[in-house]
N, C-alpha and C positions, 0 to 999 in steps of 0.2 A: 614800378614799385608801389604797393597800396603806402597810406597815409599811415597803419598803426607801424608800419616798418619806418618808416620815415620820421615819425616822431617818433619813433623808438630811438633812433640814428642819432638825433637830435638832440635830446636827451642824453643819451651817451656822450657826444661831443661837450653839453655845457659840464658836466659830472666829471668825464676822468681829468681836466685841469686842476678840479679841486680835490680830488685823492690825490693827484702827485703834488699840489701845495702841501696839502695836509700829510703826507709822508717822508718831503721831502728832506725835513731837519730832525723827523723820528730817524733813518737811516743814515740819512748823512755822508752821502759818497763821496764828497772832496774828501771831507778827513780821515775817511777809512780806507781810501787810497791810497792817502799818506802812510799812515799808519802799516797797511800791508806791505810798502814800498821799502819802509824802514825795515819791518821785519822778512823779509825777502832777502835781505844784500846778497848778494855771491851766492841764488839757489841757482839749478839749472831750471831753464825753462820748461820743462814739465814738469818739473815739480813745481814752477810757480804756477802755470796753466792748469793741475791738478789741486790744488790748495785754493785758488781762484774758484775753481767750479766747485766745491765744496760748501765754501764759504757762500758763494750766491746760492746753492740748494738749499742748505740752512736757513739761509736769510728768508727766503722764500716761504720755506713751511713754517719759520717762525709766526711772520706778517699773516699768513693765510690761517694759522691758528689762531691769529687772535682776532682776523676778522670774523672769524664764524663763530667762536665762543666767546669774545673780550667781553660782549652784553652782559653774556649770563653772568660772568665771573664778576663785574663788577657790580651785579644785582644783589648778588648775595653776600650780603654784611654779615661778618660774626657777631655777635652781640657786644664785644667791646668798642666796636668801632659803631654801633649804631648810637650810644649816647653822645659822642663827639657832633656838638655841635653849638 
């Protein structure tokens, strides 16, 4: 392996501990487990295995949209909100 792969590696491992701290109470899978578990009672299993995978594509593109734009979005103040302060 050259060194820039390896500190590439490296870098990666110290990094994704702190996306999933920093993610992990924005999404919150204990309680959203619960939550689907309630709303589920008495489905058939494909329909909860269908509803499941739904819901995590969702979550997904949600999270991934707002990694890629949340900067911009939060760059741009309306002007009511740029006197607050």
């Amino acid at each position: 392996m050259s060194d820039q792969l390896m500190t590439s590696l490296l870098i990666a491992l110290k990094i994704i501990p702190m996306i999933f701290a920093a993610l992990f109470p924005v999404v919150n899978p204990i309680g959203t487990a619960l939550i689907l578990f309630g709303m589920t009672r008495g489905v058939d299993d494909q329909t909860w295995k269908s509803m499941s995978r739904k819901i995590a594509f969702y979550s997904f593109l949600f999270l991934t949209f707002f990694f890629f734009f949340g900067g911009y979005i939060v760059s741009v103040q309306p002007s009511h909100l740029a006197n607050i302060r």
